[in-house]
Every structure is written in C-alpha cells, then in structure tokens.
MDAnalysis code that builds the backbone (N, CA, C; Angstrom):
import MDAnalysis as mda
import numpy as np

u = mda.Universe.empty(462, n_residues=154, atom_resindex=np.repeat(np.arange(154), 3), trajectory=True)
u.add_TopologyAttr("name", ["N", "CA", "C"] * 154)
u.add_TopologyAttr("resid", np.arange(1, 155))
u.add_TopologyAttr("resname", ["UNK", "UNK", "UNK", "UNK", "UNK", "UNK", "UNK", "UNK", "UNK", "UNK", "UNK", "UNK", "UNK", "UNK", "UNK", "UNK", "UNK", "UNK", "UNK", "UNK", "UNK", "UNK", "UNK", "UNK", "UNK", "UNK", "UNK", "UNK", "UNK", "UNK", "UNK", "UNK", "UNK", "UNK", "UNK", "UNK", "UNK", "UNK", "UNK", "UNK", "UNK", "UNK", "UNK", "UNK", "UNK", "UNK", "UNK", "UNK", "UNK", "UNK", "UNK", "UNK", "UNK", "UNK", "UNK", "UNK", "UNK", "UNK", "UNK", "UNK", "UNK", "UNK", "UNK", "UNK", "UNK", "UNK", "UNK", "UNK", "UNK", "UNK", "UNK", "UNK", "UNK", "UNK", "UNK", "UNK", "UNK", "UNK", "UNK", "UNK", "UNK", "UNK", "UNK", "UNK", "UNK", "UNK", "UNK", "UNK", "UNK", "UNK", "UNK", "UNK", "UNK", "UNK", "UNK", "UNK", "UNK", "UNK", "UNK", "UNK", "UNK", "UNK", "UNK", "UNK", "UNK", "UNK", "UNK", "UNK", "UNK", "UNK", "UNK", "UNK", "UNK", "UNK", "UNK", "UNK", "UNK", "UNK", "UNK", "UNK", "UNK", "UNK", "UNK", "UNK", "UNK", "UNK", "UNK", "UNK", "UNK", "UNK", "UNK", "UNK", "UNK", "UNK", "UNK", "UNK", "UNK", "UNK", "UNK", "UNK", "UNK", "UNK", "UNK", "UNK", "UNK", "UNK", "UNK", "UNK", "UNK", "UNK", "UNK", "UNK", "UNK", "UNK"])
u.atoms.positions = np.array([
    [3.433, 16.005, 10.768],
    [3.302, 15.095, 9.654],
    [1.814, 14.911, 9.361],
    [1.312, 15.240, 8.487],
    [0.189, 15.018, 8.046],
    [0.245, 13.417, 7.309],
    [-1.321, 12.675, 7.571],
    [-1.960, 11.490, 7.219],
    [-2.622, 11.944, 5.788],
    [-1.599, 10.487, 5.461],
    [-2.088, 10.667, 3.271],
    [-3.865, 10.274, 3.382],
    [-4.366, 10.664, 2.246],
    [-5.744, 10.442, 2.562],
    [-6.485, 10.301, 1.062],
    [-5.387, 10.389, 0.484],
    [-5.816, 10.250, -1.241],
    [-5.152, 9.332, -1.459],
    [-5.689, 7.838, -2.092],
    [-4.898, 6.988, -3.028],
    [-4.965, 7.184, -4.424],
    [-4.503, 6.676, -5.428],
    [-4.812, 6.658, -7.089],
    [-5.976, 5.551, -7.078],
    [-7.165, 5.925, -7.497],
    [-8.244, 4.844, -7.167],
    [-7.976, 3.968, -8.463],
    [-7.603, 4.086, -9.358],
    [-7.497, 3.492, -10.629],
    [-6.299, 2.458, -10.405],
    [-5.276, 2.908, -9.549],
    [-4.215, 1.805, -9.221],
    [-4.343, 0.666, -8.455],
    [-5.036, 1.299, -7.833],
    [-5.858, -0.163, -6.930],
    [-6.636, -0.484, -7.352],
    [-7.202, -0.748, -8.698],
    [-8.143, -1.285, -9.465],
    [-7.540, -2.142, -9.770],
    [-6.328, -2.136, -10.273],
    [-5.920, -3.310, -10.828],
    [-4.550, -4.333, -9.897],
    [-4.319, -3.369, -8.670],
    [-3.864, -4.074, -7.988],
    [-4.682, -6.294, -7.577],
    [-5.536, -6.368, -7.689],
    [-5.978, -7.762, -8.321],
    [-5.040, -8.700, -9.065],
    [-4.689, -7.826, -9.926],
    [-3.683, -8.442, -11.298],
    [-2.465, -8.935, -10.478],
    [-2.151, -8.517, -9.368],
    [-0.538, -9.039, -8.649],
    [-0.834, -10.506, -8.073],
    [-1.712, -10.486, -8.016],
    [-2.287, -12.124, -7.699],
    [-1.813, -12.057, -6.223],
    [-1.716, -11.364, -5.236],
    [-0.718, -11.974, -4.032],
    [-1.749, -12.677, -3.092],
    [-0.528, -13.342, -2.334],
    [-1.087, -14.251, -1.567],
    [-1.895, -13.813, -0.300],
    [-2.204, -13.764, 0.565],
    [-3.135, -13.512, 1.510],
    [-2.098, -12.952, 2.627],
    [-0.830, -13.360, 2.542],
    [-0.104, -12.805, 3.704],
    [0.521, -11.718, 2.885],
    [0.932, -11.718, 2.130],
    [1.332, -10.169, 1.558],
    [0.076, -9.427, 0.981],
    [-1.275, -9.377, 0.873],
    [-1.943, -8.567, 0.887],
    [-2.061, -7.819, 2.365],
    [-1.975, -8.897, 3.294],
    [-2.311, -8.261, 4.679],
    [-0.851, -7.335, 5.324],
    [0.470, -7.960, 4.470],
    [1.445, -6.941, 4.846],
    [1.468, -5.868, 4.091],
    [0.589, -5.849, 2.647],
    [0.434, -4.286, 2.431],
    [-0.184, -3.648, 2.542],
    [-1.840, -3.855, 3.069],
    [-2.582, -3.577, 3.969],
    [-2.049, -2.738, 4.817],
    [-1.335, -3.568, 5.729],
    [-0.566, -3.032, 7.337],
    [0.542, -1.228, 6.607],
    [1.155, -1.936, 5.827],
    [1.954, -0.786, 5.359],
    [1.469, 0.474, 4.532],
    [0.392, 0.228, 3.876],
    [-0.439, 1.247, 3.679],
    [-1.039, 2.076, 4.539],
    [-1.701, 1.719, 5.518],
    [-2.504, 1.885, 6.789],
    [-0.916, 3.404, 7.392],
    [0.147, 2.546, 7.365],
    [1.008, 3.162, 7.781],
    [1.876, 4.334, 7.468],
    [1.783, 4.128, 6.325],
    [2.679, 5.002, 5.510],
    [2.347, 6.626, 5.275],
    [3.482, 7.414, 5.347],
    [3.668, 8.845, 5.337],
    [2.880, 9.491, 3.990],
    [2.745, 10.437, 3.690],
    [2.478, 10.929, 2.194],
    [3.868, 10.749, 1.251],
    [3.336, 10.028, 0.606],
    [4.339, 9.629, -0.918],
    [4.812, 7.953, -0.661],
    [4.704, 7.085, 0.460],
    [4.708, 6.078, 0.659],
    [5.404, 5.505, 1.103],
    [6.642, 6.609, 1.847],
    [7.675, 5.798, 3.068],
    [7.014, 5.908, 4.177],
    [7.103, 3.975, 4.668],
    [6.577, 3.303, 5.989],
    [7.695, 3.250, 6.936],
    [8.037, 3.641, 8.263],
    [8.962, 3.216, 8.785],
    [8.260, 2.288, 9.541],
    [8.151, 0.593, 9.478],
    [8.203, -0.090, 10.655],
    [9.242, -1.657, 9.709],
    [9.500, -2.012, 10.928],
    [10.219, -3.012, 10.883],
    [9.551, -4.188, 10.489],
    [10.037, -5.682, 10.057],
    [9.303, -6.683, 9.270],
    [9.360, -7.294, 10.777],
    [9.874, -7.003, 12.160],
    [9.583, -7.782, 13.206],
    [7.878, -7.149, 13.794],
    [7.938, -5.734, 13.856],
    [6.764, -5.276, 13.969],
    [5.811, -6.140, 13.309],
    [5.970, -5.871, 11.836],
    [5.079, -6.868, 11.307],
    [4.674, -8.153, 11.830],
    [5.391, -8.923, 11.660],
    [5.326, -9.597, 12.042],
    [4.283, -9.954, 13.553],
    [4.494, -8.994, 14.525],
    [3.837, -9.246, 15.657],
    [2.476, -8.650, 15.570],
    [1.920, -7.704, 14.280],
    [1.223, -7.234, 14.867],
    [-0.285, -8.351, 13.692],
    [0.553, -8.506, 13.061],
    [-0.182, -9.643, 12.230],
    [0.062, -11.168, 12.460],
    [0.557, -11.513, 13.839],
    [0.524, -12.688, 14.224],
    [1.703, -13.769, 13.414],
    [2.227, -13.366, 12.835],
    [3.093, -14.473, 11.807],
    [4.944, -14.146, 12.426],
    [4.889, -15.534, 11.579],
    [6.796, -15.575, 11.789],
    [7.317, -14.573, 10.924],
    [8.626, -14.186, 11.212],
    [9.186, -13.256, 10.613],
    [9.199, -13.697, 8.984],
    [9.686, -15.111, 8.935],
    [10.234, -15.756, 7.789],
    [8.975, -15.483, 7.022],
    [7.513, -15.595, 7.197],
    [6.507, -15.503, 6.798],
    [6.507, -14.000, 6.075],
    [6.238, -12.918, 7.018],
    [6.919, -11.482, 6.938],
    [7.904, -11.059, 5.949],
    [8.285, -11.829, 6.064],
    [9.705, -11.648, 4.862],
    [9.674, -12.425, 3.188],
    [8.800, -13.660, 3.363],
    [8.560, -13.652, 2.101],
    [7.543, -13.035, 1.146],
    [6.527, -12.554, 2.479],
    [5.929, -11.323, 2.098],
    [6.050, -10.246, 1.373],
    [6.968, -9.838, 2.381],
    [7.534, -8.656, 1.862],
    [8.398, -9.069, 0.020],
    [9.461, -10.075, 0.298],
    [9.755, -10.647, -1.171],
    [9.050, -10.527, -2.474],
    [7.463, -10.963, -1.926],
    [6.550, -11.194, -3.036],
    [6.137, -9.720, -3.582],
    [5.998, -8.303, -2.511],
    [5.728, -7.514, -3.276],
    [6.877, -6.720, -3.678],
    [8.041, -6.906, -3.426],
    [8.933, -6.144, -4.312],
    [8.830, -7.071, -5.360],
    [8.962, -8.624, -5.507],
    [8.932, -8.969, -6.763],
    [8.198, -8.263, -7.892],
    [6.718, -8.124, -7.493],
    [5.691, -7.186, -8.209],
    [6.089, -5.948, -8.420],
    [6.785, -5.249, -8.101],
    [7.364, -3.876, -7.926],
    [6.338, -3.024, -7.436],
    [5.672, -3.729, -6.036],
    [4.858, -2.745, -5.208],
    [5.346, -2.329, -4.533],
    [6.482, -2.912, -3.761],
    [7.417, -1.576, -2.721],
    [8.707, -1.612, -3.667],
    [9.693, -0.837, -3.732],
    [10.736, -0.809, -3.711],
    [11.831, -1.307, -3.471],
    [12.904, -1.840, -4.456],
    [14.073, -2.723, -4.234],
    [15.066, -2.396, -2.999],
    [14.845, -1.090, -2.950],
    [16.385, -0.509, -2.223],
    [15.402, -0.448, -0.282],
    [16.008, -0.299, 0.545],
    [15.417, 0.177, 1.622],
    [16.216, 0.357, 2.673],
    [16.102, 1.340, 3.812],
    [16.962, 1.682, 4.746],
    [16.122, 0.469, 5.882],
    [17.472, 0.442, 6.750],
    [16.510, -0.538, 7.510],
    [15.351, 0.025, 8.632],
    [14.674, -0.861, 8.108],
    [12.902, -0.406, 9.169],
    [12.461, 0.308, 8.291],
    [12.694, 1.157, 6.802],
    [11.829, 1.598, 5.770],
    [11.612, 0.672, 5.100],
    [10.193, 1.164, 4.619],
    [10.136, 0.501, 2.977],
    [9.089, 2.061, 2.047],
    [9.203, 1.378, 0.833],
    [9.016, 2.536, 0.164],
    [7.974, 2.176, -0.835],
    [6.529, 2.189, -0.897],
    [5.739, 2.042, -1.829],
    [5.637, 2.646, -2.929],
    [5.506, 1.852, -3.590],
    [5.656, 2.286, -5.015],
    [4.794, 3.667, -5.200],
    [4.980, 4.785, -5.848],
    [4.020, 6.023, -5.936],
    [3.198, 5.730, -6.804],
    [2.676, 4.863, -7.578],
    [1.300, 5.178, -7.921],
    [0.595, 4.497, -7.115],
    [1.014, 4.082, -5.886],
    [-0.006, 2.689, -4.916],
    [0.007, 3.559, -3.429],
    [0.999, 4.686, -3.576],
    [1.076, 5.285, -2.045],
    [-0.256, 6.376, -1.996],
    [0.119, 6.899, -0.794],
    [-1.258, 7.706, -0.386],
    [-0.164, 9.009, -0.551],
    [-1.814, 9.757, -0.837],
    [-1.290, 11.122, -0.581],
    [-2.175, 12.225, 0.045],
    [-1.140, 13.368, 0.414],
    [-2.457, 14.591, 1.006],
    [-3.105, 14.890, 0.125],
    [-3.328, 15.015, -1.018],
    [-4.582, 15.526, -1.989],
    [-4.108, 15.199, -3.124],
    [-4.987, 14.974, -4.218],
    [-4.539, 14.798, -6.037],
    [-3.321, 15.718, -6.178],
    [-3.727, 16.791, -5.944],
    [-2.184, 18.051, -6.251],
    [-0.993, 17.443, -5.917],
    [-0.881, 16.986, -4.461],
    [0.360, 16.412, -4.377],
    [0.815, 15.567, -5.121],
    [-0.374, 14.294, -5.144],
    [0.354, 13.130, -6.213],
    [0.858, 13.859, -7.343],
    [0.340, 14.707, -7.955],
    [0.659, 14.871, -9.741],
    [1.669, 15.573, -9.092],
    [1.866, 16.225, -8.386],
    [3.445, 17.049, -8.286],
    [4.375, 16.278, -7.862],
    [4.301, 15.472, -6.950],
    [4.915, 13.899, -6.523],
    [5.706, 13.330, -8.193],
    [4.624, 12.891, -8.959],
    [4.768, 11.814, -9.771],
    [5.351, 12.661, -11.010],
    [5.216, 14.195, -11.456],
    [5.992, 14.730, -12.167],
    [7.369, 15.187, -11.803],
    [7.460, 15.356, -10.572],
    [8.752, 15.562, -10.145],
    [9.886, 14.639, -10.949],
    [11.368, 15.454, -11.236],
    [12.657, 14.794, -11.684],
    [12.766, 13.649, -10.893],
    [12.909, 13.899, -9.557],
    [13.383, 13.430, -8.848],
    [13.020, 11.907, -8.499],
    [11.742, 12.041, -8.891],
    [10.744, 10.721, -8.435],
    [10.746, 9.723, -8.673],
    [11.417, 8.753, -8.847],
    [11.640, 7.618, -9.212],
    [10.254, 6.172, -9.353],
    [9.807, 6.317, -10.413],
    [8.501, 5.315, -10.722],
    [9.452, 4.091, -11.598],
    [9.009, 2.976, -10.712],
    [9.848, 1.760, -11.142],
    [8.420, 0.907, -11.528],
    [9.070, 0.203, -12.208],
    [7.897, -0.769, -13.095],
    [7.083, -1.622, -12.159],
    [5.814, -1.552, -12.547],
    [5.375, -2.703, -11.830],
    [5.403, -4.306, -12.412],
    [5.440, -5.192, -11.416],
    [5.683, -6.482, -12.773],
    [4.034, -7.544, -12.640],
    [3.217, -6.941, -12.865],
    [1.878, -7.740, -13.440],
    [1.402, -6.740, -13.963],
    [0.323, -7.430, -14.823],
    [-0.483, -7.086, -15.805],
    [-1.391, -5.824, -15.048],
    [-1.300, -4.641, -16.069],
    [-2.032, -3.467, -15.678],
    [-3.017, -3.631, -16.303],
    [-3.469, -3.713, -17.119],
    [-4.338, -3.826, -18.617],
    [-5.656, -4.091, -18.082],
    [-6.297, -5.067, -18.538],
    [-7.522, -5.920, -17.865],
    [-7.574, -5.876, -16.305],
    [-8.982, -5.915, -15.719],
    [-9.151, -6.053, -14.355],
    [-9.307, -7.184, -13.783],
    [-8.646, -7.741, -13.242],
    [-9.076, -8.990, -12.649],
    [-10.129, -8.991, -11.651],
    [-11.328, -9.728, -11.222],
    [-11.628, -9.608, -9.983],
    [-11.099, -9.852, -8.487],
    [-12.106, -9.348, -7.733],
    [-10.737, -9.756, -6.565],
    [-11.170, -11.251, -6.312],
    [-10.324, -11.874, -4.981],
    [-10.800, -13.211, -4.896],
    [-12.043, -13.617, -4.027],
    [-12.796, -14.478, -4.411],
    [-14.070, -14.750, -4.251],
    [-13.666, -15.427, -2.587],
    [-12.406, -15.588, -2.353],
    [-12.264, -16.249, -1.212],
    [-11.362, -16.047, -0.335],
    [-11.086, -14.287, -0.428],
    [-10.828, -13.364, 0.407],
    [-11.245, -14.017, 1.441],
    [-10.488, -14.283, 2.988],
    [-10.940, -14.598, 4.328],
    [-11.213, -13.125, 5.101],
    [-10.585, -11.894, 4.686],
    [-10.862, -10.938, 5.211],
    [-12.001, -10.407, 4.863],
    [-12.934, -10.601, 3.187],
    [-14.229, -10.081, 3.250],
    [-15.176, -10.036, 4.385],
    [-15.879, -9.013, 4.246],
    [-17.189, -8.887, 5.139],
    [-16.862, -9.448, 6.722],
    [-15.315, -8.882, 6.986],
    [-14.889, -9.033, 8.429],
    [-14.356, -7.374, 9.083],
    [-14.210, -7.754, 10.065],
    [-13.563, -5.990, 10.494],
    [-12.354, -6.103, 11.044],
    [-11.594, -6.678, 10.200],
    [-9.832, -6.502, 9.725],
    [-9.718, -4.907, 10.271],
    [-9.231, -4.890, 10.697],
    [-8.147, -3.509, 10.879],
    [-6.629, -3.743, 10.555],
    [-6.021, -3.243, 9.589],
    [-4.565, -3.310, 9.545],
    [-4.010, -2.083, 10.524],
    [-4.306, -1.757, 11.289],
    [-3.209, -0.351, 12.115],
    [-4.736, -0.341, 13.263],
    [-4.629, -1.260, 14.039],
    [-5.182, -1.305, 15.128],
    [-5.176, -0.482, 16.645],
    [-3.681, 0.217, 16.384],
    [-3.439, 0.886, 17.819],
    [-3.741, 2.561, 17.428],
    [-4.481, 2.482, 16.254],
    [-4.915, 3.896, 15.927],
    [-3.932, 4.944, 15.412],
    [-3.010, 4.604, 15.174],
    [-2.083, 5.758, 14.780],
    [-2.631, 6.537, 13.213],
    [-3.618, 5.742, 12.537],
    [-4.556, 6.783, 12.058],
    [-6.067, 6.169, 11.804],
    [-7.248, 6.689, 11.679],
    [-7.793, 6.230, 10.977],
    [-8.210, 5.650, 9.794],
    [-8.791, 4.817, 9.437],
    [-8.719, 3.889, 8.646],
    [-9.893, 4.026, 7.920],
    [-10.488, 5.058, 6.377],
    [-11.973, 5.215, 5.856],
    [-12.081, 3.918, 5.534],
    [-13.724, 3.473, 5.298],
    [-14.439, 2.846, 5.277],
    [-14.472, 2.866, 3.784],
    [-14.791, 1.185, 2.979],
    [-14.721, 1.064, 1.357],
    [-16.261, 1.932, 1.442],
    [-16.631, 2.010, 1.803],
    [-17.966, 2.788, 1.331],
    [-17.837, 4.095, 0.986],
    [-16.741, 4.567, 2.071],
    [-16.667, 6.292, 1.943],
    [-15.757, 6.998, 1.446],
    [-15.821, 7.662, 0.394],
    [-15.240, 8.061, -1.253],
    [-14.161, 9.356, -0.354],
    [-13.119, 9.554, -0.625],
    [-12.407, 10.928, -0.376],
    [-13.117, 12.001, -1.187],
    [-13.172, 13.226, -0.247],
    [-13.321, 14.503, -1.447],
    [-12.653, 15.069, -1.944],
    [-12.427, 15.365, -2.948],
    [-11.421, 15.988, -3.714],
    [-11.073, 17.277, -3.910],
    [-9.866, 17.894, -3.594],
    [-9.750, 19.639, -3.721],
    [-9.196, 19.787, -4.475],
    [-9.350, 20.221, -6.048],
    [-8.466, 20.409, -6.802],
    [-7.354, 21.485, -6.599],
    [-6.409, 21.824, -6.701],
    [-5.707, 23.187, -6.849],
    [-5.708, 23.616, -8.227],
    [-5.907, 25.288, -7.549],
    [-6.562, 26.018, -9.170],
    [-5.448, 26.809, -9.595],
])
C-alpha cells in the first residue's frame, strides 16, 4: 500500500469555510494523517477517541459535524470512513484526475461555502505547536513549509 502524498491544495484552501470546531478539525487531521490513497481510513471512532484523548460521544459528534459538511461520507462500513475525494490524498496529481474522472467515483456535495476564502482562526490552539495527528508513525507527516513535487504523467 503506498502513502497518499498529494492533496488538492486549492481544497484545503477553503476548507476554513466549514467553520469546524476544534475537535473535528483534530478528528480530520487524525483521519487524514491516516488515510489510504483516494481517502478510505480504516480506524475506529474508539481509536479516535484514545488517541486524541476525548470521549467517544465527543468523537462522534465530531465525526457528525463533518459528514454534516460533506467532508467524509454518509455511508460507512464499520471502522471505515471515507473522505470526501477532493479533500483525500493521493499518490500523485495523475491519480487524483483519474480518481475524480472515473464513472465510478462518487463526488458528493460539500455543504459550506466554496467561493470566498475565509481565514483560518486567529485562535487555533494548535498553531505554532507540534501537534502530530498519527503519532505512532505509521506515516510521516510533511511539514506546512514543504511543498510536494509534482510528476506530471505525459
């Protein structure tokens, strides 16, 4: 299994606009950190839960708040969840666009404002800290400073 390593940088631009709260940024954090190429996570909301210190119930309205947004996915097997594909990672640009043109692919709406950028919040508790969401290393984690390179396929 190869580690996704390309996001849509433009989608997380406006990820801001979902307004979420501080515990579902940090559970999609965690699930990003985690997730396969195309954006199925297998861990459980108890995992979560333990590895971000909170009650399940916490975990779970978490999780609530970003399907509300349509950042993960309505449907889920249990212990999956499924990020939305323009917010998941991938092995390279090629994949996404073959990902996201595919029949098969199912792109469900997101529900906040794409349009305008919001800033992020001025009172982020995780700024200018060394948060790790996937602490036991199961992959590395780049640095906001350091840009992916890009391979186009020709």
């Amino acid at each position: 299994m190869s580690t996704p390593g390309f996001h849509n940088p433009e989608a997380f631009e406006i990820l801001p606009n979902a307004r979420l709260s501080p515990t579902a940024r940090d559970v999609f954090d965690v699930l990003t950190a985690r997730q396969e190429p195309g954006g199925l996570v297998r861990i459980k909301q108890q995992d979560l839960a333990k590895r971000l210190d909170l009650s399940q119930a916490a975990v779970s309205r978490a999780i609530s708040q970003l399907r509300d947004k349509g950042i993960i996915g309505e449907r889920q097997r249990q212990g999956t969840v499924l990020i939305h594909p323009l917010l998941a990672g991938y092995e390279s640009l090629a994949h996404m666009v073959n990902h996201l043109q595919n029949t098969t692919t199912f792109v469900w709406p997101l529900h906040f404002p794409t349009g305008n950028i919001r800033p992020p919040r001025s009172n982020d508790p995780r700024t200018d800290t060394d948060f790790d969401p996937d602490p036991d290393g199961s992959e590395n984690i780049p640095s906001t400073e350091t840009r992916p390179t890009l391979h186009l396929a020709g």
